[in-house]
N, C-alpha and C positions, 0 to 999 in steps of 0.2 A: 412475588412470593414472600414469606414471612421467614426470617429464620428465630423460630421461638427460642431457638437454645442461644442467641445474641442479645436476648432483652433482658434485664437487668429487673427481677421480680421480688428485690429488697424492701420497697413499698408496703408490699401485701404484710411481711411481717410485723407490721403498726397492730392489724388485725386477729394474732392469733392470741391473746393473753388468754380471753374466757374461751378459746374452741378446746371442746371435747376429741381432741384427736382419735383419730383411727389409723388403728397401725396395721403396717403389710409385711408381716411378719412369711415367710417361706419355707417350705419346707420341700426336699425333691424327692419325688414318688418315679421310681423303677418300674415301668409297666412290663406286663407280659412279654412285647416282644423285644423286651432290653433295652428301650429308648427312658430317658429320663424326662421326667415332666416336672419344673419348677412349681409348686404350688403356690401362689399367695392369697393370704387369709385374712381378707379385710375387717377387721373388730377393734372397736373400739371401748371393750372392757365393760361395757353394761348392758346388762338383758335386753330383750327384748320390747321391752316401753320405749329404752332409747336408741332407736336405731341408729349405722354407721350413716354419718354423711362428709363431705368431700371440701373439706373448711382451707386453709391456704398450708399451715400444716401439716397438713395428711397429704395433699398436693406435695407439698417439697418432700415428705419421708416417702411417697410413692415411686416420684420422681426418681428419687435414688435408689430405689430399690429395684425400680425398672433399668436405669441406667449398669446395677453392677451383673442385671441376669443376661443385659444384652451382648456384656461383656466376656460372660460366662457361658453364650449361647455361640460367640464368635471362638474361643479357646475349644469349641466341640465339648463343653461340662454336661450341656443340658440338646436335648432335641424338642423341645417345645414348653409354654409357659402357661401355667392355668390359672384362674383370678377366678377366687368364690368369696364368698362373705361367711359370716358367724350364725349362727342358728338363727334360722327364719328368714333372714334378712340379707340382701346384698347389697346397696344401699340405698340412701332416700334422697339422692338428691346433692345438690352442693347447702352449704349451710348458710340458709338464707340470712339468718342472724349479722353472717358478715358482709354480707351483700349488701343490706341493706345501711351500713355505716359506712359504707366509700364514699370519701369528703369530695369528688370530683369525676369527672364522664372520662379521664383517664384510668383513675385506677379502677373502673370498672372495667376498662377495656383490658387494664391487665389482670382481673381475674379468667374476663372471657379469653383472652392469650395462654394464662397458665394452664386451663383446664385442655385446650387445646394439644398446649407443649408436654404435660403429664399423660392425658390418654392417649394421645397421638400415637405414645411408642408401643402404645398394643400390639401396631400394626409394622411395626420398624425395629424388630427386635431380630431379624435374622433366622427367628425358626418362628412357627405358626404359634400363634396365641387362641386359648380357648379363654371363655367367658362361662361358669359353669354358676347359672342365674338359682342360687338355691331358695330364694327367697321375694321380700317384699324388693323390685328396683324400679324406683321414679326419677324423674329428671338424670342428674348425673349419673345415676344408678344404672339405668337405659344404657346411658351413652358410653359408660365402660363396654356393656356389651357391644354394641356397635362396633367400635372401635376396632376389635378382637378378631381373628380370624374367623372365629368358626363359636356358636353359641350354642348351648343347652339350657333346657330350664324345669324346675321340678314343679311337677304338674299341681302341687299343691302352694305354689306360692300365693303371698297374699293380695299384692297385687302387680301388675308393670302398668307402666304409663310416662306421660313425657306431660307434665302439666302446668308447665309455665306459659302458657299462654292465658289458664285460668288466674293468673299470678301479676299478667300483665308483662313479659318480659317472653323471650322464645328460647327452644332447646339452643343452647348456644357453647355446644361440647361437643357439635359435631354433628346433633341428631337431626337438623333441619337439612344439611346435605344429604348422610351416609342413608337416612331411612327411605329416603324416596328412590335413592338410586339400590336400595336390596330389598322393596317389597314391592314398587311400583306408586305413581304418585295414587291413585284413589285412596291404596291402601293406609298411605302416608297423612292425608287429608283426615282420614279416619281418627288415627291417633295424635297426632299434631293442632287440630284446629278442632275438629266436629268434638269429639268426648272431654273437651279439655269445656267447652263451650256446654254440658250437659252436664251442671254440676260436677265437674270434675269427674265423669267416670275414666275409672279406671278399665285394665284389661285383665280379663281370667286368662292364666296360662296355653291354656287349649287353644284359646281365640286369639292371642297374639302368636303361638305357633302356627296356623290355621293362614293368619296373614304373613307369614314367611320370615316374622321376627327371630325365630328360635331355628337350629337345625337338627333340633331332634328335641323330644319331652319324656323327661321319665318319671315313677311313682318316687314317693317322697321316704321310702323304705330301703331302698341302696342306691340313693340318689348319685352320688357322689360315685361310687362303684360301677354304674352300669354309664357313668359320663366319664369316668377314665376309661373303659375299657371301648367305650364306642371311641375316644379320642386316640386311643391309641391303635384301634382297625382304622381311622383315617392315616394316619400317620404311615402307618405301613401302606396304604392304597386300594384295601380289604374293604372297606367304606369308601363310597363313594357320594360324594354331599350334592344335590341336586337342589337348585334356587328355584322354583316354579314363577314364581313373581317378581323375579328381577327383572327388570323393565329392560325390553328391548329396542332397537330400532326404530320396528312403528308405534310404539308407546310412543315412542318421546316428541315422534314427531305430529303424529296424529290425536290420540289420547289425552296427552298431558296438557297441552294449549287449552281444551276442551273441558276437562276437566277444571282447570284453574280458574276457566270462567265462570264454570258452574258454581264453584266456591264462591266467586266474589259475587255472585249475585245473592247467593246464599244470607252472604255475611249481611249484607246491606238491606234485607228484606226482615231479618232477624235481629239483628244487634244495631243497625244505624251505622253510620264509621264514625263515631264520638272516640269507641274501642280502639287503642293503634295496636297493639301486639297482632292480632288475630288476622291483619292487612300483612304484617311487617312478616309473620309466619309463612303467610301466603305468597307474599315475593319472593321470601326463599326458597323456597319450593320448588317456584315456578323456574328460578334459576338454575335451579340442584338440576334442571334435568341436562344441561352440557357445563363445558370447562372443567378445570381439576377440583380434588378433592382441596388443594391448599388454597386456589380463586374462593370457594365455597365455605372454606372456614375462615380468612379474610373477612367475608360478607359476615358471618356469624359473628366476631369479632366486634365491626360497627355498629351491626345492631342491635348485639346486646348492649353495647357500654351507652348507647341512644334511649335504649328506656328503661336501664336501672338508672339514669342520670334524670327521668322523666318523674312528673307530679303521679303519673297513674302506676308506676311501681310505687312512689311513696305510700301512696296509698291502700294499696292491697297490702302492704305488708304491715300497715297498720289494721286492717282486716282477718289477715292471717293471723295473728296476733290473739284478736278478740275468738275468733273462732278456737284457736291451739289451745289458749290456756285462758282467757276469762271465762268461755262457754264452760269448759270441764270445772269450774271452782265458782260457781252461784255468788253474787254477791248477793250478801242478805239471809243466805238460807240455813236453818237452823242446822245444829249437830245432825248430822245422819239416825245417832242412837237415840232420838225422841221419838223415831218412828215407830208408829204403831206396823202391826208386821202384816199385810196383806196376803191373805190366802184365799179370799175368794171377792169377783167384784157383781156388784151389780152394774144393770145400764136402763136407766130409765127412758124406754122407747124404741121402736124394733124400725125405723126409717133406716133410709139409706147412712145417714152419719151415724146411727147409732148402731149400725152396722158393720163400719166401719171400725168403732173404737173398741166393736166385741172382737173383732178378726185382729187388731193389732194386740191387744189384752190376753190376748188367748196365746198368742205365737210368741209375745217375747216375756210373760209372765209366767206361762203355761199351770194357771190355777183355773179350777171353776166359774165360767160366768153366765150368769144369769140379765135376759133381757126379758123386757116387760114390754107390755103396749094395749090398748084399750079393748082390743077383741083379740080373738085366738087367731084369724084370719092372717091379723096384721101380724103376729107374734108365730107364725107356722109361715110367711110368707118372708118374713127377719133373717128366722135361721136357715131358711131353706137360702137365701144369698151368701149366707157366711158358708155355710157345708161347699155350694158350688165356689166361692170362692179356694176355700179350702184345696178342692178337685181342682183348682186352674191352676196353683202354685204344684199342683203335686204332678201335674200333667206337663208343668215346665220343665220339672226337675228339681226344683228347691224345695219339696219335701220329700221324703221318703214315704213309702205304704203307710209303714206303722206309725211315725210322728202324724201325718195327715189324721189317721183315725182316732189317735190318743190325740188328739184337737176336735173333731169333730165331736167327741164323746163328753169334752168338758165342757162343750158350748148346749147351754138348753134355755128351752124360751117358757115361761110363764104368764098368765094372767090374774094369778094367785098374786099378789105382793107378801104376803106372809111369810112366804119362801123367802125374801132376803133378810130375814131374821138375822141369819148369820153372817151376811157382807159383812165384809171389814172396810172396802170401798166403794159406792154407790153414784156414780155420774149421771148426772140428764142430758138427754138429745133431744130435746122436745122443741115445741115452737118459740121462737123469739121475742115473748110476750110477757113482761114481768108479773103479772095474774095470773099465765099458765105455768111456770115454774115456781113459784111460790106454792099452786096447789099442788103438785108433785109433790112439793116437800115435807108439806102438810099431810099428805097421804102416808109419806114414806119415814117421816123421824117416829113414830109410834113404835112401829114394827123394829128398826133394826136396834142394834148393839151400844149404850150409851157413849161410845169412844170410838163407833164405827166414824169414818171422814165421808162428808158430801161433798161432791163438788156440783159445777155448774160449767159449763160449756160456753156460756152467755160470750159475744164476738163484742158486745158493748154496751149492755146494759149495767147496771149499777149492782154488785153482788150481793150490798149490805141491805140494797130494796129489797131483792130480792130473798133475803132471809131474815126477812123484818119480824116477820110472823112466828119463824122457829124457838123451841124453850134454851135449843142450845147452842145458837148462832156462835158459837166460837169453833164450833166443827164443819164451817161453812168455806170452800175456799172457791176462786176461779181456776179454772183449768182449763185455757182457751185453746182447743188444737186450730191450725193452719191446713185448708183443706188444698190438695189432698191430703186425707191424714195420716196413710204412710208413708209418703212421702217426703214431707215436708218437717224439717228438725226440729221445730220450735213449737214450746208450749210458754206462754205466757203463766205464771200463777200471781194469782192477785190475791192480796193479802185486802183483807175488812178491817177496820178498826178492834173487831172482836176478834179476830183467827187468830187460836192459839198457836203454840210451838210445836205444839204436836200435830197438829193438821198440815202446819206449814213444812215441816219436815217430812211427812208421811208424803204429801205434794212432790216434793223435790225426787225422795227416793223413787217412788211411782216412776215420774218423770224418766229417771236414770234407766230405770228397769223396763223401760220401753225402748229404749236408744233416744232422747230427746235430750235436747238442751232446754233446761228451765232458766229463764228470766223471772226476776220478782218484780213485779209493777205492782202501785197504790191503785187502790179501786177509785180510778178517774172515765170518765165518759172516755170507750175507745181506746183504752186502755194506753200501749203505746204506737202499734201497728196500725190496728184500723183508726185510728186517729190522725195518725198523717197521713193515712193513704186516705180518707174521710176527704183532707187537704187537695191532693192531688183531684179526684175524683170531682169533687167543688168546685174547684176553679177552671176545670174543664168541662163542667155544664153547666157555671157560670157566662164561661165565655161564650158558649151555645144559645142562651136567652138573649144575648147582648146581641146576637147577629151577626155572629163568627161562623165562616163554611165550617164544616166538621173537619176536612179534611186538613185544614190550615192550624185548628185545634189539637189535632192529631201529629202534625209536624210540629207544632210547638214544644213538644214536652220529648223530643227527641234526644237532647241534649243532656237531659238527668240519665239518658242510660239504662233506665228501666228494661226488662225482660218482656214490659208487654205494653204497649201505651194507652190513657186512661180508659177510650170507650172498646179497648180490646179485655181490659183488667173487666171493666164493669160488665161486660158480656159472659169473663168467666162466671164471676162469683157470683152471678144472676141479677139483674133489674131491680128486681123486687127486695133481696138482700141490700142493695146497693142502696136504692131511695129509703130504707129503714133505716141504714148505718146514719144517711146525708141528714133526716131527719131528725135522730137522737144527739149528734152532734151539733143541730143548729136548734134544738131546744136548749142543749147544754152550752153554748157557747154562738147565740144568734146575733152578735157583733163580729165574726168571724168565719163562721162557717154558713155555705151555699145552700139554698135545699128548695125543690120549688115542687109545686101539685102538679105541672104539669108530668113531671117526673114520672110520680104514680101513673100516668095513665100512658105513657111510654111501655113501663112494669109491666101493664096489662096483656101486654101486643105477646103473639110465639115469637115475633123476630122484631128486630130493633132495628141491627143493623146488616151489612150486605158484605160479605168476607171475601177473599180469593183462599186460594189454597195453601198458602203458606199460616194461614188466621189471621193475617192484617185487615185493620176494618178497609172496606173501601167508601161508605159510605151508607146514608139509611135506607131504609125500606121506604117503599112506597106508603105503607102505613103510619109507620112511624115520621114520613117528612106532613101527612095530612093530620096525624095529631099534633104536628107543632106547630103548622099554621094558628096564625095567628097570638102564637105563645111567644113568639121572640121579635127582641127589638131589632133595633133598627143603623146599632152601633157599634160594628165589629172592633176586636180588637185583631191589633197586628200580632206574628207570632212572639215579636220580641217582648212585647207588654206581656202577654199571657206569661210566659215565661220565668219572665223578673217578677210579677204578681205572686207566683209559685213558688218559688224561689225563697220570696221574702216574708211569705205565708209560713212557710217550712221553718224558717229560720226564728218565726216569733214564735209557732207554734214549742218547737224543742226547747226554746229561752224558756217558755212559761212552764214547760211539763219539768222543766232543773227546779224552778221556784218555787212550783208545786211538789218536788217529790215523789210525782209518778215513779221517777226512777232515783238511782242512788247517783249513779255519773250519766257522760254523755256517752261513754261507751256503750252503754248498756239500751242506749237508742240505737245506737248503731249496729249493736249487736243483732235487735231483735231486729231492724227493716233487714238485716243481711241473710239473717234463719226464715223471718217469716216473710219477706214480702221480696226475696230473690232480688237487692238493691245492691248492685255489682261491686267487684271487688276494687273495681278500675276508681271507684268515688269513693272509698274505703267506707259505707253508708251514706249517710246525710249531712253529717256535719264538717266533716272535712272538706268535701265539695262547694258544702253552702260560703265557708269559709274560704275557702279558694278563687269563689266568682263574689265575695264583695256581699254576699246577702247579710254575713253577722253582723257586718259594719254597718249596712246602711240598714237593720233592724234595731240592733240595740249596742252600735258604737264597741263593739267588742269583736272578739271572736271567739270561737268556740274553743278550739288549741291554741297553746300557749308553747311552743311557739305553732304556728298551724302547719299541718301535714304537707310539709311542699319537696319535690324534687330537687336534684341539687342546682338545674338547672334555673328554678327559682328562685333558687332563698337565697 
């Protein structure tokens, strides 16, 4: 057993110069039935942009603040202690900032001890502790509550969640013991390993009440009001708090084993085990279900300080980083106030992506848009997808009546083009053929607004080809969505040699006013996504031709980490897209990039390949093994050679796109494989990883970071 209050946590304050403390400032609230309730009021002095979080700090002024209530709970001052946060917000978390500067796998291990020794006393303070959840609480946010006797939460918070394991590191404040033994392990799986693993989702209040997080929810109107008063009918015995999913007996015995398994099958069918957090979450877990609560913070304890001391915390937090604050601040991108002001958009082409970019245009812009297409047929058959999409979201709940039909009302389809006279901005979704976009544009710069902005959708075509023909190619920009395209955060904007300032800015703000993060890339073949992934895709039907099983292909490229492996990637985003992308990149660069005919006639097939039910390929179709007869040699490669081929393809690839200027830095590659092509956080993208297995060296005798992103246990 640990005794926290014997460890000497002098160390930590190396760490606190730049933390924005959060102070736990008290106040005691006289309830109804005479009992006194210690209030503390976690803020740390700045709005709402910056929320509280839990830096060494705010731990020691915690610390003490908890030590003198427990003092003052034992003199009989107080009958119970309540912990809320400042408007909106309870907190976000420990401050990763300082996390990630611990010179050694000890003084990680005594942040993971301090957060232990601080919130520990939630639960050792001699009268019951509430947790009154007003707001956003992630990671250590959660684990205050936890900790706490007894928890509320207002229904309108912004989010709860425990998402360090999306971070590479695991809840290590308690939440990987205390949540499994008070909601049951499925439910624990849920929020520990599964949504952390789902883009980081988060949990809506209802839903993690629902899972047994909270013991009671209320509206966000007398939040605070109706959590004293319910806290204080416990207090008295008048309330009675009933756990439905706190695991009993035969959970633990039967269930829980059961479950665990089903996890690591899960894990390993999905993610590969390259990932350590989301194993290292899962053994605790699996442990949380017997011995004490202090054996179980112990475990917390080791494995945190094991992989924030590891290369794949260094990493993410060199990701989190590009996401927090390069994503929100464009390099390259012009003033905001050049923008031209958009009130209404066109969309040239009524298909399913052009469908797509009305239905998002419409919801987060909410002006006028107008879609186009070559018969009424297709353009009455457009909007009839966007209207029922409209009825799905509103039928989930995420629209109201009236927002639904003041959207359905702004969205209308034309086969007039005359009518976008008045776009202010005009996108094509048309074929991916630079003579069919060209004549779009051709059709469509007559008609509209001399200052109205064009873009182009093009995934890797040349933008400046494709507005070769226009009088005023300077209003010409790329605007590459990532499908799906509400889903997915990234818009590439590609600048032409002619795009002015104002196009380029009008790009960005668009972008903003969609929820997207804009990258600015040079109009290069494949911009900078489908360019490596071009890479990828290559050298895995490369090695195909050569005489490599598929499946041996397929385990090759396991080790990058990827979300999806190459011939599961090229199954998404279709055959026939994929042989187009292989071919524009091996016209543009055919001393480097892979591209074969037989490919097309693969394109051709309904099926390629042969899946299980998780989407892992398993291997090809019978048609597709009789179209390649005869197409492939005779000289497989092993998985290691495929591998380091890929590797060191990657690594010339991003060296040449710095040289060339596609981009401005190397973040800005990494940013976009990490928005658009879901390139894990655990490799912080591409280059850090590439840098870490030797690829920059043995490409071009450098590396990419100076010094390179390594763990402590590395460098």
């Amino acid at each position: 057993m640990t005794n926290y209050d014997a460890i000497d946590f002098s160390p930590l304050d190396a760490f606190t110069a730049d933390e924005v403390v959060t102070h736990s400032p008290v106040r005691d609230i006289r309830l109804p039935s005479g009992n006194v309730l210690a209030l503390i009021t976690l803020d740390n002095g700045r709005d709402h942009t910056r929320p509280n979080t839990l830096g060494p700090a705010t731990l020691a002024e915690l610390n003490d603040t908890l030590s003198t209530l427990r003092a003052r709970a034992a003199a009989g001052e107080i009958q119970a202690v309540g912990i809320t946060g400042k408007q909106y917000i309870l907190a976000a978390g420990a401050d990763l900032s300082q996390v990630s500067q611990v010179p050694s796998r000890d003084a990680a291990k005594l942040i993971a001890q301090r957060g232990h020794q601080v919130l520990g006393q939630l639960s050792t303070l001699g009268v019951p502790s509430f947790a009154f959840v007003n707001g956003l609480a992630l990671g250590g946010g959660v684990e205050v509550a936890l900790n706490s006797t007894y928890r509320t939460v207002d229904s309108s918070a912004a989010a709860i969640a425990l998402p360090e394991v999306f971070l590479g590191i695991i809840p290590g404040w308690g939440g990987a013991y205390l949540l499994p033994n008070l909601i049951g392990i499925e439910n624990a799986l849920e929020v520990v390993i599964s949504n952390p693993l789902k883009q980081n989702r988060t949990l809506k209040p209802q839903r993690a009440f629902e899972l047994g997080m909270f013991d009671a929810i209320f509206s966000p109107a007398t939040y605070l009001e109706d959590s004293l008063s319910w806290a204080d009918r416990v207090l008295t015995g008048a309330q009675k708090v009933v756990r439905k999913n706190e695991p009993g007996k035969i959970e633990r015995l039967t269930k829980w084993p059961v479950a665990i398994k089903m996890a690591r099958s899960m894990l390993e069918s999905r993610i590969g085990t390259v990932p350590r957090s989301p194993y290292v979450a899962l053994e605790l877990l699996e442990k949380a279900r017997s011995g004490t609560k202090e054996e179980g913070f112990a475990r917390e304890d080791d494995a945190l300080a094991d992989l924030v001391a590891g290369d794949q915390f260094a990493a993410s937090m060199y990701a989190f980083d590009l996401v927090q604050k390069r994503a929100k601040r464009p390099v390259g991108a012009p003033d905001k106030s050049l923008a031209k002001k958009v009130t209404k958009v066109g969309i040239i082409g009524a298909g399913l992506m052009a469908s797509q970019f009305a239905l998002l245009f419409v919801r987060r812009l909410k002006v006028p848009v107008l879609i186009t297409d070559l018969d009424q047929a297709r353009v009455d058959k457009g909007v009839a997808h966007i209207h029922d999409e409209i009825g799905a979201l509103e039928a989930k709940g995420r629209l109201d009546g009236d927002t639904a039909n003041q959207l359905r009302a702004l969205v209308r389809g034309t086969t007039d083009t005359s009518e976008f006279a008045d776009c202010d901005f005009v996108i094509e979704a048309v074929f991916e053929e630079v003579g069919v976009k060209q004549q779009v544009f051709a059709g469509i710069e007559p008609i509209i607004a001399p200052d109205a902005i064009l873009a182009t959708n093009t995934s890797s075509l040349s933008v400046a080809e494709i507005g070769a023909h226009l009088a005023h190619p300077e209003r010409l920009v790329g605007f590459h969505f990532f499908n799906p395209v509400a889903v997915m955060p990234l818009i590439e904007v590609v600048k032409t040699p002619t795009t002015n300032e104002q196009t380029l800015s009008t790009a960005f703000v668009v972008a903003r006013g969609l929820g997207k993060n804009a990258v600015l890339t040079a109009d290069a073949p494949g911009f900078v996504v489908n360019r490596l992934l071009a890479k990828v895709m290559g050298e895995a039907a490369r090695a195909v031709y050569e005489g490599t099983p598929l499946m041996t292909v397929e385990k090759a490229f396991a080790p990058l980490g990827l979300p999806m492996s190459p011939f599961q990637l090229i199954d998404l985003v279709g055959w026939k897209v994929a042989a187009h992308v292989q071919d524009t990149m091996a016209h543009a660069f055919p001393e480097r990039f892979f591209a074969s005919e037989n490919f097309h006639s693969l394109a051709e097939l309904s099926q390629v390949v042969e899946k299980d039910k998780s989407g892992r390929v398993t291997g090809w179709t019978k048609a597709a093994e009789k179209v390649l007869t005869g197409a492939v040699g005779s000289t497989p490669s092993s998985e290691a050679t495929i591998l380091q081929r890929v590797q060191d393809g990657l690594a010339q690839e991003i060296h040449l796109m710095l040289e060339e200027g596609v981009v401005p830095e190397v973040e800005d590659v990494d940013l976009c494989l990490i928005l658009g092509a879901g390139w894990p956080f655990i490799d912080g993208g591409a280059s850090p990883y590439l840098d870490r297995e030797g690829a920059s060296e043995r490409v071009f005798a450098d590396t990419f970071h100076h010094p390179p992103i390594l763990g402590i246990v590395s460098r």
